[in-house]
KERORO-985721 format. One line per field, with one value per atom (N, C-alpha, C): residue number from 0; atom name; x, y, z; residue in three letters. Coordinates in nm, 4 decimals, padded with zeros to 6 digits, always signed. Last residue first. Layout:
// residues N
nr = NUM_...
atom = CA_...
px = X_...
py = Y_...
pz = Z_...
rest = ALA_...
This chain:
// residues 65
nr = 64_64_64_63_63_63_62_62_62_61_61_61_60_60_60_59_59_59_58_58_58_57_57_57_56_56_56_55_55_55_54_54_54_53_53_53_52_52_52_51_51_51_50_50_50_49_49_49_48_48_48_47_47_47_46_46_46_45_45_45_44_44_44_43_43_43_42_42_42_41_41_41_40_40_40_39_39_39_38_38_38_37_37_37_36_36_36_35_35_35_34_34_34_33_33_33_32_32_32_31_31_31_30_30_30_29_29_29_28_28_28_27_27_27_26_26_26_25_25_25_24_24_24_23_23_23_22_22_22_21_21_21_20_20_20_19_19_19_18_18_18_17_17_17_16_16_16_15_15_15_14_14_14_13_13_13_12_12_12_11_11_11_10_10_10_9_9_9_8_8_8_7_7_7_6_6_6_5_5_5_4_4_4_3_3_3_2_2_2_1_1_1_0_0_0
atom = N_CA_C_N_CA_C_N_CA_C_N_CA_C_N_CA_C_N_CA_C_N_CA_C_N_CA_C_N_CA_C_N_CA_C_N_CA_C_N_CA_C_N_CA_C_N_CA_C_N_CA_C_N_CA_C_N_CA_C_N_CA_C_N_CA_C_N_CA_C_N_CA_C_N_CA_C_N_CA_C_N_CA_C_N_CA_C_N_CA_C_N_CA_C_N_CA_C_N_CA_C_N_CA_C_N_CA_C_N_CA_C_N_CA_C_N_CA_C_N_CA_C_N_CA_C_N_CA_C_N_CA_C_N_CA_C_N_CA_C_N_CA_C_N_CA_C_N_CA_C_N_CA_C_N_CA_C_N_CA_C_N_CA_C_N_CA_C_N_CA_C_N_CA_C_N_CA_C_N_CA_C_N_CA_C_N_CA_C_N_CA_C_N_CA_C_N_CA_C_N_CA_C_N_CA_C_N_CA_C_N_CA_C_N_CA_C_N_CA_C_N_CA_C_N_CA_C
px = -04.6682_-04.6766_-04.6750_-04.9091_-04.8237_-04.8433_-04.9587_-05.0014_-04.9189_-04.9349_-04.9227_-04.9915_-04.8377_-04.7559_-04.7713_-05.0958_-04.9618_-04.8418_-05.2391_-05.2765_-05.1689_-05.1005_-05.0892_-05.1395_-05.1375_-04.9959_-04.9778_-05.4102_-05.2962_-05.2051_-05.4218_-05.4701_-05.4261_-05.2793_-05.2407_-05.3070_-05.4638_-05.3053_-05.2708_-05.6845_-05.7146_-05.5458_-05.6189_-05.6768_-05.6468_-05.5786_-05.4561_-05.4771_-05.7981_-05.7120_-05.6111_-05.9417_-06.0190_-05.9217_-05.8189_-05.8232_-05.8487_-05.8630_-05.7168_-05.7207_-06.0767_-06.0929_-05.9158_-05.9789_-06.1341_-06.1383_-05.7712_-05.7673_-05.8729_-05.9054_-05.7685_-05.7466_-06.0264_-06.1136_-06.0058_-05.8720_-05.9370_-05.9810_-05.7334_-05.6840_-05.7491_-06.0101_-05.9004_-05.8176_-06.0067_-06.1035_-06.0376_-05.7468_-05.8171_-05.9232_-05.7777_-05.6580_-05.7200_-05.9836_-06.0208_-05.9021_-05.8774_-05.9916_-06.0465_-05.7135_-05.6481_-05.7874_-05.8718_-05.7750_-05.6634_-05.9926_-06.0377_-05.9818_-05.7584_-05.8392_-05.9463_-05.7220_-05.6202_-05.6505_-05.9302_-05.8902_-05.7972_-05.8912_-06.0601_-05.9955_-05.6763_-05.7163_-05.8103_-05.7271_-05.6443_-05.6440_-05.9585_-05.9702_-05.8474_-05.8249_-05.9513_-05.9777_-05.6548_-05.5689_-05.6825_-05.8427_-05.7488_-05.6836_-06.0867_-05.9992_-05.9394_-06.4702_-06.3610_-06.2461_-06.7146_-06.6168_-06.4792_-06.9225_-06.8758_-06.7551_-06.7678_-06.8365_-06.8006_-06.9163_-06.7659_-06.8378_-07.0486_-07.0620_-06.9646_-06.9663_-06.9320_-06.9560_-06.9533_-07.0842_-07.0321_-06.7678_-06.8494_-06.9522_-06.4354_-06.5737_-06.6622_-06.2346_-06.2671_-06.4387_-06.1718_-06.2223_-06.2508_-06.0299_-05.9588_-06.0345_-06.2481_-06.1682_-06.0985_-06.5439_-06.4538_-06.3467_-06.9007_-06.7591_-06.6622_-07.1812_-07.0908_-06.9465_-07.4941_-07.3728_-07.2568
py = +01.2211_+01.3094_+01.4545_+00.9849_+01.0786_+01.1702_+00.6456_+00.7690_+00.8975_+00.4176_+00.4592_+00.5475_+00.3573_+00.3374_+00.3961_+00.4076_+00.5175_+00.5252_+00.2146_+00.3606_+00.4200_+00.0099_-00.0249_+00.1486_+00.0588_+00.0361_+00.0729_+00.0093_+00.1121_+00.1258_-00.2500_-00.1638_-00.0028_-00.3323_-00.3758_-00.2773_-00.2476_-00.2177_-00.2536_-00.4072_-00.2719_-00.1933_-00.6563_-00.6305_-00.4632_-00.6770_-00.6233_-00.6556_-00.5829_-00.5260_-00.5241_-00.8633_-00.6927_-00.6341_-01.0320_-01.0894_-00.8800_-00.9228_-00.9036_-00.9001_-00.7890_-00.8293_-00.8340_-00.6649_-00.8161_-00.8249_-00.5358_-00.6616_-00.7616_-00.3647_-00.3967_-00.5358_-00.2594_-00.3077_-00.3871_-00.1168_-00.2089_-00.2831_+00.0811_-00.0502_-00.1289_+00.2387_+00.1662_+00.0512_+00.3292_+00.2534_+00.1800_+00.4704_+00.3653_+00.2563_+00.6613_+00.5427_+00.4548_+00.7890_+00.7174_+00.6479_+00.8917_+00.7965_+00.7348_+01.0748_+00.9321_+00.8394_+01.2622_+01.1763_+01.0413_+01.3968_+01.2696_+01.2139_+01.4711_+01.3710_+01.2938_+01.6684_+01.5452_+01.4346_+01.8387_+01.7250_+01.6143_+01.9108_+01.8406_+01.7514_+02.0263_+01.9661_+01.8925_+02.2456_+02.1364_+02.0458_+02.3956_+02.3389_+02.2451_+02.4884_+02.4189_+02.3657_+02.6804_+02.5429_+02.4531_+02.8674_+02.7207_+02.6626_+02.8706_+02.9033_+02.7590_+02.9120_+02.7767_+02.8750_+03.0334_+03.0520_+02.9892_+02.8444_+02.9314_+03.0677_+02.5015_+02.5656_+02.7064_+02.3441_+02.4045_+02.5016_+02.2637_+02.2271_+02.2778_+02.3340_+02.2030_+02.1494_+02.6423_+02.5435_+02.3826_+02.7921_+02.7348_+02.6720_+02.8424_+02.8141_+02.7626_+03.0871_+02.9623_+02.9201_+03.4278_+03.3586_+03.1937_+03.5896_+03.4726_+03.3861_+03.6776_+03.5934_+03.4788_+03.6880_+03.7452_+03.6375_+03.6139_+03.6197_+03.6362_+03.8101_+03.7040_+03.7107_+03.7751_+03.8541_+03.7654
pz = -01.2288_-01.1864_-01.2645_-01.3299_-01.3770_-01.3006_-01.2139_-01.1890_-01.2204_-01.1602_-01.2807_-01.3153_-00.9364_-01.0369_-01.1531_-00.8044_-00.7379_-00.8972_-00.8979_-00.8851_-00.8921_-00.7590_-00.8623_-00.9398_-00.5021_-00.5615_-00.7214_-00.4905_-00.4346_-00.4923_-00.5236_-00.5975_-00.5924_-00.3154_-00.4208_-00.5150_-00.1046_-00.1042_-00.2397_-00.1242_-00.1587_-00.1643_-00.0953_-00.2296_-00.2861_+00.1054_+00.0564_-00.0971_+00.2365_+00.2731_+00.1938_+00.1844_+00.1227_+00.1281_+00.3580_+00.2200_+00.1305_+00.6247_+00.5740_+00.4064_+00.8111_+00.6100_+00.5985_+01.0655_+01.0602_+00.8939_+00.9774_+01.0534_+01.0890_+00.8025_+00.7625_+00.8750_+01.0165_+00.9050_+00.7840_+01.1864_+01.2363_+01.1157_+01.0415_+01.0783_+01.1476_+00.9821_+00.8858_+00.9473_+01.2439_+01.1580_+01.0352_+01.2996_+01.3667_+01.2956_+01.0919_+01.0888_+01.1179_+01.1661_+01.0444_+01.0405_+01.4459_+01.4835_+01.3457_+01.3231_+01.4116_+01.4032_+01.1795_+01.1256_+01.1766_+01.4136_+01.2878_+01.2189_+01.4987_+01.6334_+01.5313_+01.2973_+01.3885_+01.4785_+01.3531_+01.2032_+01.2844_+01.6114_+01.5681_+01.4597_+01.6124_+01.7233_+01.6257_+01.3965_+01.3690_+01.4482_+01.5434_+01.4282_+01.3524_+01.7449_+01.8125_+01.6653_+01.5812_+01.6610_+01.7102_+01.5140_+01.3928_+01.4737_+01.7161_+01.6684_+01.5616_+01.7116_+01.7311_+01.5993_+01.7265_+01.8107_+01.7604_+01.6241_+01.5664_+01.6086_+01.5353_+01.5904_+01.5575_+01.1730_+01.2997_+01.4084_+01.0039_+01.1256_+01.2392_+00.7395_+00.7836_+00.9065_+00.7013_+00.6095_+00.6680_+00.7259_+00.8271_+00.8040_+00.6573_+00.6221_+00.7323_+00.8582_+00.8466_+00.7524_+00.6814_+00.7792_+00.7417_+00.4794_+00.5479_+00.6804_+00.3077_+00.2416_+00.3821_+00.5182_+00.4438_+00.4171_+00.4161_+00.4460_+00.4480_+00.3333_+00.2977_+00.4023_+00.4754_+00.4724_+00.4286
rest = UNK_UNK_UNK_UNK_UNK_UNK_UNK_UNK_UNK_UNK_UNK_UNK_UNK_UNK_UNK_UNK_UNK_UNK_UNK_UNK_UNK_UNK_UNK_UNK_UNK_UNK_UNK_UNK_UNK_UNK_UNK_UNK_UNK_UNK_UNK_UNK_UNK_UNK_UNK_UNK_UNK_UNK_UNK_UNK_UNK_UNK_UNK_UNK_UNK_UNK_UNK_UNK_UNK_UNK_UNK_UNK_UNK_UNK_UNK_UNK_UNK_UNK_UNK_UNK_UNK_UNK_UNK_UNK_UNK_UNK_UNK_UNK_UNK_UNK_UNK_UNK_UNK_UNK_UNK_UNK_UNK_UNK_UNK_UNK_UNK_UNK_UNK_UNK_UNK_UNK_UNK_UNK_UNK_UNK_UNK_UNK_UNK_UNK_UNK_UNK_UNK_UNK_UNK_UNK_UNK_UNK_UNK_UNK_UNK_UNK_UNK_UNK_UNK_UNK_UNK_UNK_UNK_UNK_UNK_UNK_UNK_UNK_UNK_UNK_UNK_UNK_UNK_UNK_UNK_UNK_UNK_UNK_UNK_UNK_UNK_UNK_UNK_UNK_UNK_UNK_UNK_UNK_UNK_UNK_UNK_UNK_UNK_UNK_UNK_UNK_UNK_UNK_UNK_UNK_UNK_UNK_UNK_UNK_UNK_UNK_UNK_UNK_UNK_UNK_UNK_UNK_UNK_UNK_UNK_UNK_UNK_UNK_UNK_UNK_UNK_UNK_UNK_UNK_UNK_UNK_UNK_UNK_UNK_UNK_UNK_UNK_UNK_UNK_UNK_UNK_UNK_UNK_UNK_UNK_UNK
């Protein structure tokens, strides 16, 4: 049965109950815990870290908006 336009996708594992606030809860709580990882990995590779900032930078610059 297909889905209707405004319902949440559910091909990602979501539960099948779970409102959009139980679904911005979840992104937000992954999106702290990939900071986290990130700045951890940013502090055991400083040298990798600002390899990868620089390259950043350098993306961003010359990147047409």
């Amino acid at each position: 049965m297909p889905e209707l336009p405004g319902q949440p996708d559910r091909s990602y594992g979501a539960p099948e109950g779970e409102t959009e606030a139980e679904r911005r809860r979840r992104r937000a709580r992954f999106l702290r815990e990939l900071a986290e990882a990130r700045a951890l990995r940013d502090r055991v590779q400083p040298r990798r870290a600002k390899v990868a900032r620089l390259r950043h930078a350098m993306r961003m610059r010359t990147f047409r908006w």
